[in-house]
N, C-alpha and C positions, 0 to 999 in steps of 0.2 A: 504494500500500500504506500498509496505518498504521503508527505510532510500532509500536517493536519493545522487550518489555523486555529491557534491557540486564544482563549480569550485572553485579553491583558491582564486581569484580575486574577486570572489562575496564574497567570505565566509570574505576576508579582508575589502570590501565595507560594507558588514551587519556588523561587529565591530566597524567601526566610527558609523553606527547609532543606534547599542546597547550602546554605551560607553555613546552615548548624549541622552539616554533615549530613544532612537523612534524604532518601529517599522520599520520593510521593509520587503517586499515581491516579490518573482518572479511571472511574473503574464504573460497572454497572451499566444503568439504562441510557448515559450518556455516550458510553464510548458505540454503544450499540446504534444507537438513535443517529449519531454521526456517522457510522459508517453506511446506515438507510438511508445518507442525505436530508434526514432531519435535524430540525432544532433539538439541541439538548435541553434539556426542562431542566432533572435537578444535576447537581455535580455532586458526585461520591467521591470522595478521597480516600483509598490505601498508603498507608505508609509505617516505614519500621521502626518511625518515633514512638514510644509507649505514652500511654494518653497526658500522664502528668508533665511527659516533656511538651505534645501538644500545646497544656494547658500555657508553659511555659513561654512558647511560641507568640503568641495573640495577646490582645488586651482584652477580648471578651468573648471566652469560648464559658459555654452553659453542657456541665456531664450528663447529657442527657440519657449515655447510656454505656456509665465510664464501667459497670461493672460487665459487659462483653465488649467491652474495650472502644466503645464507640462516644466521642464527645460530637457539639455543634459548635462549630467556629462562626462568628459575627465580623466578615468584614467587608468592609466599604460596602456597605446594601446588600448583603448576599449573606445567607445563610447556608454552611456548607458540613453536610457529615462526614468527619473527618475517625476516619478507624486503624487500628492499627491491625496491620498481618495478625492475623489468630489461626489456628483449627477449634475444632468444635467435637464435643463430645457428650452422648446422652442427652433424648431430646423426651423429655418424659410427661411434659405439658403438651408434644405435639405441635411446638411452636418455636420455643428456645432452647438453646443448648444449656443442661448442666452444668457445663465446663468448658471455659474456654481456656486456650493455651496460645502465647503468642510463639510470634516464627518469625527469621528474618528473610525471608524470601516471597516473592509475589507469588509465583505459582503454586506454593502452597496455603498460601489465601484463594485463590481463586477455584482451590481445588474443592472449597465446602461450598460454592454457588449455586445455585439451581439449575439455570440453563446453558448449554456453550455460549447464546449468544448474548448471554451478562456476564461471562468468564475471561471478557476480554481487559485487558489493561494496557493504558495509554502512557509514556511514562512523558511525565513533565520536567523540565519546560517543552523536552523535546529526545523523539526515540522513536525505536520500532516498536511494532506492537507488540504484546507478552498474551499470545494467541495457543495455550499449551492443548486446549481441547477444541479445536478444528473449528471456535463459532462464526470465525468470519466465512468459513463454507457452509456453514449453516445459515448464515444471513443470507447469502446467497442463495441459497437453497431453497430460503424462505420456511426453515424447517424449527420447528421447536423442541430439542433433544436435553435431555438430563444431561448433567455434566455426572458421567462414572453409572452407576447402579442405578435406574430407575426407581428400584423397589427403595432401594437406600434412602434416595434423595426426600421422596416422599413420607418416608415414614419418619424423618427429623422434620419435616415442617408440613402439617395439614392443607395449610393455605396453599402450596406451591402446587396442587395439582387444579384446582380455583386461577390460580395466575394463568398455568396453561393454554386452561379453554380461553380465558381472559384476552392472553396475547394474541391466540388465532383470530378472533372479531376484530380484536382492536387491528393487529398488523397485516389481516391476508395470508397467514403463515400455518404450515398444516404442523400437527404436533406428530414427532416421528411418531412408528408403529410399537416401536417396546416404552418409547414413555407411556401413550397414551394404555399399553395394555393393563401398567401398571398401577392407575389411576385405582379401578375397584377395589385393589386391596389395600388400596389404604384409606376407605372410606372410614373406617373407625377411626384414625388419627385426623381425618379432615374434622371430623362429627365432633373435637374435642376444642376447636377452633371458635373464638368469639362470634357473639351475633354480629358485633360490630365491624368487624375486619372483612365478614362475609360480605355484608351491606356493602361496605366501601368498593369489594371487588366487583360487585353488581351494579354498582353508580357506575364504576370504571367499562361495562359489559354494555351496560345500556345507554353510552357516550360512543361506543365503537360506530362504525359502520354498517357495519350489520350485523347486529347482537345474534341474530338466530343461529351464528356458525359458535357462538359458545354453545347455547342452549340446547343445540341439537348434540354435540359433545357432550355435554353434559348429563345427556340422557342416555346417551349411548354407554357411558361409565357409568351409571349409576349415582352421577351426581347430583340429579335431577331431585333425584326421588328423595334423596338423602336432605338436602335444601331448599327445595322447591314442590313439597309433594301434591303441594294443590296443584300447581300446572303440571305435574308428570301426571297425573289420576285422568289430564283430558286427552290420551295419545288412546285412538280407537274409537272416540265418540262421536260417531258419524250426524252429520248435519242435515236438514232438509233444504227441500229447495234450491235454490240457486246457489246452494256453500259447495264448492267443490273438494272443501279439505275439511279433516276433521278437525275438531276443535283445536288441539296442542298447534296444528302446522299454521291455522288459523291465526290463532294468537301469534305465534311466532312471525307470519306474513305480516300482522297489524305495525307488530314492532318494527319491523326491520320498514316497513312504509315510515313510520314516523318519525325513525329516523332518517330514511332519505329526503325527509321535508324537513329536517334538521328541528325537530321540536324540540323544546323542552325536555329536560329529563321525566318530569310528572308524568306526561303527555306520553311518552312512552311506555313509563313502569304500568298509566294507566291503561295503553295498547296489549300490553304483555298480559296482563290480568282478568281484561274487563269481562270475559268469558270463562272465568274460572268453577263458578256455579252452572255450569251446563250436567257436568256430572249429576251432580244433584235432584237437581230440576227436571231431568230427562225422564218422556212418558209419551207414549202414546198415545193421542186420537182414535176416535172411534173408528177412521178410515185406515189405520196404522200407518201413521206419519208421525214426526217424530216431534215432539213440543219440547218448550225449553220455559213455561211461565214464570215469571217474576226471579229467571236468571238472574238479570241486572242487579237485584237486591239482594239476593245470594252473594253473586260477586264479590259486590260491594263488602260484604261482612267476611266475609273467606280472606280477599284482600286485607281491611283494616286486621285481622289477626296475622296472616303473613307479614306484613309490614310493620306491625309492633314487635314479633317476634326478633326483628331484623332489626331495634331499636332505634327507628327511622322518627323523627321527630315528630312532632305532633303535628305542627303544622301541614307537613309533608304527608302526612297519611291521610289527614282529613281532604286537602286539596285533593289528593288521587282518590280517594274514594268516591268523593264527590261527582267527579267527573266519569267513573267507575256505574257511578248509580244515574246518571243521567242520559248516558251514550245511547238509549234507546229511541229517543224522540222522532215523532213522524209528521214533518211539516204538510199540509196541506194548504194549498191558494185561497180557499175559504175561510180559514182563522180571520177572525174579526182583529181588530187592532186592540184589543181586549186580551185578546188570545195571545196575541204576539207578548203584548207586555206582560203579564200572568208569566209564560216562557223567561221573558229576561229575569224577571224576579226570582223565578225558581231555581235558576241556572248561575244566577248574577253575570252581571254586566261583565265583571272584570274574570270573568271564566269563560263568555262566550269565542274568545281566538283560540282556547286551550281545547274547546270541544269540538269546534271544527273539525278541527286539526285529528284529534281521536275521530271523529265520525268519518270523515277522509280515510283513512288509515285503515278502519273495521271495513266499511266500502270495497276499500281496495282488497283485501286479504279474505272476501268473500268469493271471489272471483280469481284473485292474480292478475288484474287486466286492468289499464290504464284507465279513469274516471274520465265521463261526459264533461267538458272544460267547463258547463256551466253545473256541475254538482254544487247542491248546496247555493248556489247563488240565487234562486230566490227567496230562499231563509234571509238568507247575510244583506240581502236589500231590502226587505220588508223589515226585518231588525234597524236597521242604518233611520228608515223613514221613520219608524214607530218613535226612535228616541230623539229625529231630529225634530220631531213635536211636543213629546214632550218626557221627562225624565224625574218624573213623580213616580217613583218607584221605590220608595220605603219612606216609614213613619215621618222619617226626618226632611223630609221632600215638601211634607204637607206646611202649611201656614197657620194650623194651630196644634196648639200642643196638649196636654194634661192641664196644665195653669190656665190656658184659655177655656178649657171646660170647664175646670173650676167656675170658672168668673158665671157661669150662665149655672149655676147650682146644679155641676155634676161632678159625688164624692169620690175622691180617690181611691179606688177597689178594681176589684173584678168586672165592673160595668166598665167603666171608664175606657179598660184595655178592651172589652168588646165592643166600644163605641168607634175607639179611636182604628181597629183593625180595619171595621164595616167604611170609615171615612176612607181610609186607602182603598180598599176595591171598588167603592164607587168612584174614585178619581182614577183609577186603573184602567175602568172600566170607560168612563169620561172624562180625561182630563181639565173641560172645561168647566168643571167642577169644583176645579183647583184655585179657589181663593177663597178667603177668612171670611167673609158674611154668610157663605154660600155654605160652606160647610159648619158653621155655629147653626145656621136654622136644619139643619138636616140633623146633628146632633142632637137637637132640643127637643126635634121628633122622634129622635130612636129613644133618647130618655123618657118620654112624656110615653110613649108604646113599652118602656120595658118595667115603667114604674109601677 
């Protein structure tokens, strides 16, 4: 390979630890990512200074993780993991080694790595590459191989058979034949792996390109089932109608549509999911055809427990669920502009780009075939009109409040709130409804009827 440009910052960082005698190295997802012609994200440093000499090095490195030998160096705007040469020994959490031992050689640091094609090392300021396990022909290759023992590498860290499938979506890259055989047995050591760290590799999955080349790996190993069992339960569950795939390859079509519309993460996890109640729900018609009723609210609840188990934020499971429990909707030309509004409120304003986007997606993965260019387009204009009239569409919208009931002698209870609901759907229903005299005498009526 040729000389590689260096960023200045590193090239400054490798001279304090040429000047102190040590060695250092780019090492991991960066030296990889450069040699795909991409940008390198984070910088990993190896080096045969022991972390206290590190610490010794900088003015502001934080041990974030001095007990397997790994600190964070802070300089000039760059946070960088800086580790020292180790092996690794006894992996009994399925995650971290027992014991770490340091070493003064790179290639016997690179030899505990997971892939050949993170096994590579760059040496700074400047060198050839320290390529001891073939990954630059494995980049090449577009191959994702254990670095030594398959069964090894996997049964010292859960997560790395998760990373795998991970890489394949993210990079285009098949996972060779003996890693990926290796995957099922060590489904017990993956199983032993945070909910959190799985999440994060699933954020990472569902940002790829086409998420469905993990998912279908992952099924294929028993990964599926093992972490995902609500969507592995829909592989077989054949559709009616115009669905030419069953439910799992379905969902998996939705996903990989929304992400070629580049959606939001939500908007995908909620593509992946929104069909996950089919199982369930599934029953036959008196004709024997196949029903799926009140899926979508199955879903929706199968989801919010998957996605809490996964300890995905609150916010973040409610938004997907939401969107999860509404993806069903069936616009017709004759909705009254009543109807339309009723719809926004249900959906909210600031969720209707995210639905789209899911109902495009479910559309498409119904079929596999490119959508009518005016799909959805006379929702998303009758929408546009409705609100370009008017956007009284919740309590706060209205021009009186509780205090203005008060004033016309109505007490603050349980009425009041069924007064002030009924004022909204009649403004919903007419917005020229919507001003303060018009609405106190209509109040005074529903009071004077409910007294």
């Amino acid at each position: 390979m040729g000389k590689f440009v260096i960023h200045p910052i590193l090239q400054e960082i490798a001279g304090i630890f040429i000047r102190h005698g040590k060695q250092v190295f780019l090492v991991g997802g960066a030296v990889r990512d450069i040699l795909r012609g991409e940008k390198a994200q984070d910088w990993d440093l190896a080096t045969d200074a022991l972390p206290q000499e590190v610490i010794s090095l900088f003015p502001r490195v934080i041990p974030t993780g001095i007990k397997h030998g790994t600190v964070t160096v802070h300089f000039k705007g760059r946070s960088l993991e800086v580790t020292t040469y180790r092996t690794e020994s006894g992996y009994h959490d399925g995650r971290r080694p027992d014991q770490v031992t340091y070493t003064s050689r790179i290639e016997e640091d690179l030899s505990r790595r997971d892939f050949t094609m993170n096994a590579i090392a760059l040496p700074l300021p400047q060198g050839p590459l320290v390529d001891p396990f073939n990954g630059i022909a494995d980049i090449r290759s577009k191959l994702i191989r254990c670095v030594g023992n398959p069964q090894a590498r996997f049964a010292e860290d859960g997560l790395r058979p998760v990373r795998a499938v991970r890489f394949a979506a993210q990079m285009g890259f098949e996972v060779e034949a003996a890693s990926l055989a290796a995957i099922p047995q060590a489904l017990h050591t993956t199983a032993k792996v945070s909910p959190e760290r799985i999440r994060d590799e699933l954020d990472k999955i569902l940002a790829a390109p086409q998420p469905s080349r993990a998912f279908l790996l992952m099924e294929k190993t028993g990964l599926l089932e093992l972490l995902l069992p609500e969507l592995a339960l829909c592989r077989n569950i054949e559709q009616k109608g115009f669905h030419r795939f069953d439910v799992l390859d379905h969902c998996l079509l939705a996903c990989d549509a929304a992400a070629q519309e580049q959606a939001p993460s939500l908007v995908r996890a909620a593509a992946l999911l929104h069909d996950i109640g089919k199982p369930a729900t599934r029953a036959r018609d008196p004709l024997g055809v196949w029903t799926f009723y009140q899926h979508e609210q199955v879903s929706a609840a199968l989801s919010r427990e998957l996605l809490s188990r996964l300890r995905y934020p609150h916010g973040v499971i409610e938004d997907t669920v939401h969107l999860i429990r509404e993806h069903m909707f069936h616009y017709e030309a004759n909705w009254t502009d009543g109807a339309v509004r009723r719809f926004i409120i249900r959906v909210g304003e600031e969720n209707l780009s995210n639905l789209y986007q899911l109902r495009r997606a479910d559309a498409y993965a119904t079929v596999g075939k490119a959508l009518p260019r005016d799909f959805l387009l006379p929702l998303i204009r009758r929408v546009d009109e409705v609100l370009a009239k008017s956007r009284a569409l919740s309590l706060k919208d209205l021009p009186v409040s509780g205090k203005d009931l008060s004033v016309i002698g109505i007490k603050p209870g349980p009425l009041m709130g069924i007064i002030l609901s009924q004022l909204l759907e009649a403004v919903v229903e007419d917005p020229a409804l919507n001003n303060k005299e018009t609405l106190l005498e209509i109040a005074g009526n529903l009071n004077q009827r409910y007294a």
